[in-house]
N, C-alpha and C positions, 0 to 999 in steps of 0.2 A: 068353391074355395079349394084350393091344394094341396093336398095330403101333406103333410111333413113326418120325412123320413129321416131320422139321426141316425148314422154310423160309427162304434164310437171303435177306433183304432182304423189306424191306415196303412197295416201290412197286409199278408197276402190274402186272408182272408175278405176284409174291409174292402183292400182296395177293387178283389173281385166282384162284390154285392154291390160298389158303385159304379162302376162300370157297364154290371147288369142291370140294373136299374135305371140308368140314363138311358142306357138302349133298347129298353123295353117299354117307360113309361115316360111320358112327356109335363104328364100335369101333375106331378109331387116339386116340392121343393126337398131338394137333399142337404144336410149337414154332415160333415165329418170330420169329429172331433178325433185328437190326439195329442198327447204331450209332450212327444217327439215333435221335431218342425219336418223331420225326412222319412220317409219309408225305405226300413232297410233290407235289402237282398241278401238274408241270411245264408243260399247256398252259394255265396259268392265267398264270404267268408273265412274259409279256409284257405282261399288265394290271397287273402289281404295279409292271412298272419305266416305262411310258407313261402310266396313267390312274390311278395309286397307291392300285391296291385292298390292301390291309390284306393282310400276308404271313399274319396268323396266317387269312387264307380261303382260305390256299389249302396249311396243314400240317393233318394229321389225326394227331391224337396217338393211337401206337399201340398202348399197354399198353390203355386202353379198350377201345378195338375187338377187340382179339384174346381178353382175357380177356373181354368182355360175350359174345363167340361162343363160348366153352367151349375156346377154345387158351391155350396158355403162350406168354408174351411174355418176352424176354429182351436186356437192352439190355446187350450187348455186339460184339465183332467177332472174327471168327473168325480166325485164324490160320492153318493148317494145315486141309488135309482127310486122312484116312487110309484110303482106299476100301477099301485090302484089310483093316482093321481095322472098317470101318464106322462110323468117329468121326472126331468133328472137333472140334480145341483153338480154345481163346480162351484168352485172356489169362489167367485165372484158372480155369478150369474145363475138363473133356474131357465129351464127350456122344454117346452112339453112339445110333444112328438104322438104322431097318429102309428106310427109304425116307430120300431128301434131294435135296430141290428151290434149286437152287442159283439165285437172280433176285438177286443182288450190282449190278446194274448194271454199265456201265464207268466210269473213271477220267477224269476230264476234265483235260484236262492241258494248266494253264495257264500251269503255267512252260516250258513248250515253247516258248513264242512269248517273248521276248527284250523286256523292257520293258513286258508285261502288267502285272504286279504294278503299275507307277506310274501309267503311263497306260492301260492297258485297260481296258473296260467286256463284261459279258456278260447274257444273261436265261435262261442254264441252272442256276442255283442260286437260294435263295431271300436270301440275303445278296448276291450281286452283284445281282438284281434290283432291291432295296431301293438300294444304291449307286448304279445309274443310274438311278432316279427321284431321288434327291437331284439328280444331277447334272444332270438334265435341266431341274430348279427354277430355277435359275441360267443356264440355256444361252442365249445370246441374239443365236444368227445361227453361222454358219463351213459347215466343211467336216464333212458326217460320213459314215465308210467302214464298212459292215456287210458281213461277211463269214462264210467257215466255215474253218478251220485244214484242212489235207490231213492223214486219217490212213493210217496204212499197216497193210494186211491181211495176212495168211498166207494162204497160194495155196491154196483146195477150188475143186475145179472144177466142183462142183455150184451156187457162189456165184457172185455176180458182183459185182466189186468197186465200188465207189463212192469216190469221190473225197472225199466229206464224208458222216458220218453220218448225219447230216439237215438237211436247209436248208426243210426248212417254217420253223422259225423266222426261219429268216433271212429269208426273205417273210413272214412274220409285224410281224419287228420295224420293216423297211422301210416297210410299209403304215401301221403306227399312229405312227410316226415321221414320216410325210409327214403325216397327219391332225391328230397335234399340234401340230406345227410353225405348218400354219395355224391352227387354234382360240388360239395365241399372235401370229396374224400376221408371225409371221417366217419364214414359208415361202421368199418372196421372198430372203429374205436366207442363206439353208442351201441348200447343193448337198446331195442324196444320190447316195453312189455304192456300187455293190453287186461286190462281188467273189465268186467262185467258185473254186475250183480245179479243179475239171473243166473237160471241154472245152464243158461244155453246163451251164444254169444250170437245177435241178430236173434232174439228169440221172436219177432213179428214176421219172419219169414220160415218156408221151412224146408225140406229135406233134401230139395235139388238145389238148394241156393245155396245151402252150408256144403252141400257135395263141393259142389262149383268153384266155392272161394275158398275152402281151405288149404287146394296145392301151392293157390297165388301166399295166402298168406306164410304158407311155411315154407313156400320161396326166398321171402322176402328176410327170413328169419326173424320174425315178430312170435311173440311169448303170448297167449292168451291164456287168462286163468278167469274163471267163472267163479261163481256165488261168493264175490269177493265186496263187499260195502265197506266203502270210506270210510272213516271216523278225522284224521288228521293230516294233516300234512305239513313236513317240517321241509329243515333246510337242506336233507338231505338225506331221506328217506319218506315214506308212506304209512299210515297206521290204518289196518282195517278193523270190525267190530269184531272179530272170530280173534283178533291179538296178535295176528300176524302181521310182518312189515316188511317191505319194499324196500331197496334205498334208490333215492331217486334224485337225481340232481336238474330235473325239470319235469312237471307234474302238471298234465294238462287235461281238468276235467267237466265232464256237460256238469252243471249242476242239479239238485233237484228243483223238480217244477211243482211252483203253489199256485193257489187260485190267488186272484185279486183282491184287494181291500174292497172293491166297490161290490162286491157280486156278496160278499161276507157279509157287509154293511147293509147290503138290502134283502138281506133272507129272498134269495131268489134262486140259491144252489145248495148244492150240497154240502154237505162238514170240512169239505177240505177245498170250498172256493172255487170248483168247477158244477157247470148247470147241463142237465140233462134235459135232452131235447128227444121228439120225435124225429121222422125221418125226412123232415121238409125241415127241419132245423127250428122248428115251432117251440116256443115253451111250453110245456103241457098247461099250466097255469093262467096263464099270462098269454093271450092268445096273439095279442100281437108284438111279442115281443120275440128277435131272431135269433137264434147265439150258431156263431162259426169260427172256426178254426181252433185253438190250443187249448182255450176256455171254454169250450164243451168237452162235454164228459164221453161221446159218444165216438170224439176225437184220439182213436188209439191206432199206430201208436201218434203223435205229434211232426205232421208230416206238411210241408208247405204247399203238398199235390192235394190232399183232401182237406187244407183250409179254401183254397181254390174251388174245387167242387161243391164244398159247401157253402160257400160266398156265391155260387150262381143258382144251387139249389132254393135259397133263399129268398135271393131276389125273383125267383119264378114262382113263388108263393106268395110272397108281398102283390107282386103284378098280378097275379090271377084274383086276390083278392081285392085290387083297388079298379083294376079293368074288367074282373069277368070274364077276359079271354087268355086262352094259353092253356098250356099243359106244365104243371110240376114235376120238374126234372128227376129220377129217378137217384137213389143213392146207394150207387157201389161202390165201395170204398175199396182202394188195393193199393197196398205200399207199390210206389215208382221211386223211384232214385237212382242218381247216377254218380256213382262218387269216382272222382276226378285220382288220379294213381299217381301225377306228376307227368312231366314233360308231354308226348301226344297219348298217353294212354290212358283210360278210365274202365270203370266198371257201373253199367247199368242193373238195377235189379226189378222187376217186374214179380210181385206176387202178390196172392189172393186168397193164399194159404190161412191165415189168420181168420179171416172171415169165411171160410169153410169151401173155399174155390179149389181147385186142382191147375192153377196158374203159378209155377212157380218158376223161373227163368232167370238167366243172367247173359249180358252180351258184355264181352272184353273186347280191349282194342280201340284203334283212332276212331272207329263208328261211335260207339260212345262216346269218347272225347269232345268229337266232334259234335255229336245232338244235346251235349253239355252244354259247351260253347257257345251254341246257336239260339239254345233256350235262355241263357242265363245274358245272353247281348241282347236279345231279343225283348224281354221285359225290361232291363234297364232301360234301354233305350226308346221304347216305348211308352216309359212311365208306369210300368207296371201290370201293362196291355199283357195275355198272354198271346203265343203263335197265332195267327187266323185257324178259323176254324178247319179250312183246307191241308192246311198242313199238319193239325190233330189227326185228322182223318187216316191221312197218310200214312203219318207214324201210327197208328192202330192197327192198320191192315199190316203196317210192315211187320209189330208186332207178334200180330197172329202168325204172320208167315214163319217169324220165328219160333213162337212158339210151336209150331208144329214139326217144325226139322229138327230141332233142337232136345236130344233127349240124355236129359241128365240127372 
């Protein structure tokens, strides 16, 4: 009989471990559940709410894709897990599973912040993205304050905590924000200011990367202030916890990140809804149970390059253990990102700093732009597929090459 493997979420982590799993093992039946019908391409996202690319180029609708690849697709949301029963409830149905790869994401949690709902703007969803492009249609001159919410961790000491999820986007939105601004000519007329809640802006990178981007950004005349946490946001300033405030006439922030109802629900993680795995992506517990991407706790900082890794890490541990044969993928983790500046220019950032590596790099220019561009068509339009392996390759050598001429 055939293994049954349930995946539950079908963004970049999910859609990675099925992919690797079809490609490695023939005799499991796969499932992947989701409560979205699309999988959505989040670094796409700040084109949709700055240069108003079309939302539906950046959702991959996923009963297709999963049924075109020979899995079952099931558009529900899971309720309960049952580990020592090997099943898991939804709303309407129970479904046990030999194996279960848990990529749910986290929770962004926008009513945390105290007057989001009226006046906040964000580009982590595909419906708030589309709202600040409307709003940005109409914008014409003020104050605008981009920042990331502080989330709070459970203590592994194997991790290191972060202050914000990720703030690539928040240099993301910052850069095409300053770019539009002038292509409307009213750059002159709009302050940006960028807030952090660490004590260090890009604190998941380190010392050649902040060299590197601070000419660009106090080029661009953007204001960054550190160890500044949200509390409010009005119609026309900012309140942070220290009593100080902003005035701000559009106010666009990452939110904080929670764990899941389902992961709390089933005493399977830790106090604040994320689950701590070994290094194959294993529950220490719960032996066949997978967890990748946002919703593991080992996922610092919340990057869609090591939900990816750990969606193939995964599935080569599932496979070794249902076939016997194979090798489990190794887990090195290192922030990649490439945040897009406006028009042909971008900024990539490659480090390893964090995890105790001496990789810490940056490439400006259409070269970035361009392996933006190419990455970010490339999955869409594959459904989700990342580049062939040949052209990973490449880009690592090229890389290295940079990182070896490149000293900054």
């Amino acid at each position: 009989m055939n293994k049954k493997i349930i995946i539950v979420g079908g963004g970049f982590g999910g859609l990675s471990a099925f992919y690797s799993l079809k490609k490695s093992l023939s005799n499991v039946d796969i499932t992947l559940i989701d409560s979205r019908t699309t999988s959505l391409e989040k670094p796409s996202l700040p084109e949709v709410a700055f240069i108003g690319k079309p939302v539906n180029k950046v959702q991959i609708p996923l009963k297709n894709v999963v049924e075109r690849n020979g899995g079952k697709y099931v558009n529900g949301e899971v309720k309960t897990i049952d580990p020592s029963q090997n099943k898991i409830v939804l709303e309407n149905e129970e479904m046990n599973y030999d194996y279960l790869v848990l990529a749910t994401g986290a929770v962004k949690n926008y009513n945390g912040i105290d007057g989001f709902k009226d006046y906040g703007y964000s580009i982590c969803d595909d419906d708030h993205a589309q709202k600040l492009y409307e709003k940005m249609i109409d914008f014409n001159g003020g104050n605008i304050v981009i920042g990331a919410a502080k989330t709070e961790w459970a203590d592994h000491p194997a991790v290191k905590k972060l202050s914000a999820p990720c703030e690539g986007p928040v240099g993301e939105a910052m850069f095409m924000l300053d770019y539009a601004l002038r292509q409307k000519a009213i750059r002159s007329k709009t302050t940006i200011t960028v807030f952090s809640p660490g004590e260090i802006f890009f604190e998941d990178v380190g010392p050649k990367v902040h060299k590197a981007l601070e000419p660009i950004i106090k080029a661009q005349n953007i204001n960054v202030l550190t160890s500044k946490i949200i509390k409010s946001i009005y119609k026309d300033h900012v309140e942070f916890t220290d009593g100080s405030t902003l005035e701000s006439d559009l106010t666009v922030v990452i939110p904080e990140y929670k764990g899941t109802d389902v992961v709390k629900n089933s005493a399977i993680g830790d106090e604040k809804g994320f689950i701590m795995t070994d290094d194959t992506m294993r529950h220490a517990q719960y032996k066949n149970i997978f967890v990748v991407g946002d919703i593991n706790a080992i996922s610092m900082p919340k990057l869609g390059h090591i939900a990816v890794m750990q969606g193939q890490i995964a599935a080569s541990a599932i496979s070794k253990d249902v076939s016997g044969k194979g090798d489990i993928l190794p887990f090195n983790p290192e922030v990649f990102c490439i945040m897009n500046r406006g028009g042909i220019e971008a900024t990539m950032i490659l480090s390893n700093y964090l995890y105790g590596g001496k990789t810490d790099i940056t490439l400006d220019g259409p070269i970035a732009h361009m392996m933006k561009w190419g990455f970010d068509d490339y999955y869409f339009y594959t459904k989700g597929h990342m580049p062939p392996e040949f052209m990973q390759n490449g880009l690592e050598k090229f890389l290295q090459i940079l990182k070896g001429s490149i000293s900054r």
